[in-house]
C-alpha positions, 0 to 999 in steps of 0.5 A: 772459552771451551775449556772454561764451559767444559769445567764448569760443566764438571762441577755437577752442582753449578749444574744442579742450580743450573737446572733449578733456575731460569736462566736470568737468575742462573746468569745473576747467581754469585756461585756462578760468578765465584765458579768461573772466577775460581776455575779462571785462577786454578788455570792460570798457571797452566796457561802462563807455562804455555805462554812461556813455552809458545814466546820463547825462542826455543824448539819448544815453541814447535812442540807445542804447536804439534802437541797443541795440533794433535789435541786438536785434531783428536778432538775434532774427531770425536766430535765428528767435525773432520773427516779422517783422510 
């Protein structure tokens, strides 16, 4: 879900109509719609390479997970959310 917020957050102008608007008529907008649609299927293959590579019974499968841990924790990080030991 974050990652869906933060790409419609880079489409400056969903974030325009966003400012334009009350929020019942953002949420009844179908540019919104189509924006998350689009952004749902543009994503769509990198998400269908992670589930290969996670299901699979290869050493990938450990990769991911520490490839996916370090994301994580960096991120975590630059939002002040852990501490660093």
């Amino acid at each position: 879900m974050q990652g869906l917020i933060e790409r419609l957050l880079a489409d400056a102008d969903l974030v325009n109509q966003t400012r334009a608007n009350s929020k019942r008529q953002f949420m009844e907008s179908q540019d919104f719609y189509a924006a998350v649609t689009k952004a749902i299927a543009d994503n769509q293959a990198a998400h269908n390479t992670m589930a290969d590579y996670f299901f699979s019974d290869g050493p990938a499968v450990n990769g991911v997970i520490v490839a996916l841990a370090d994301a994580h924790y960096e991120a975590a990080i630059d939002q002040g959310q852990v501490g660093a030991d």
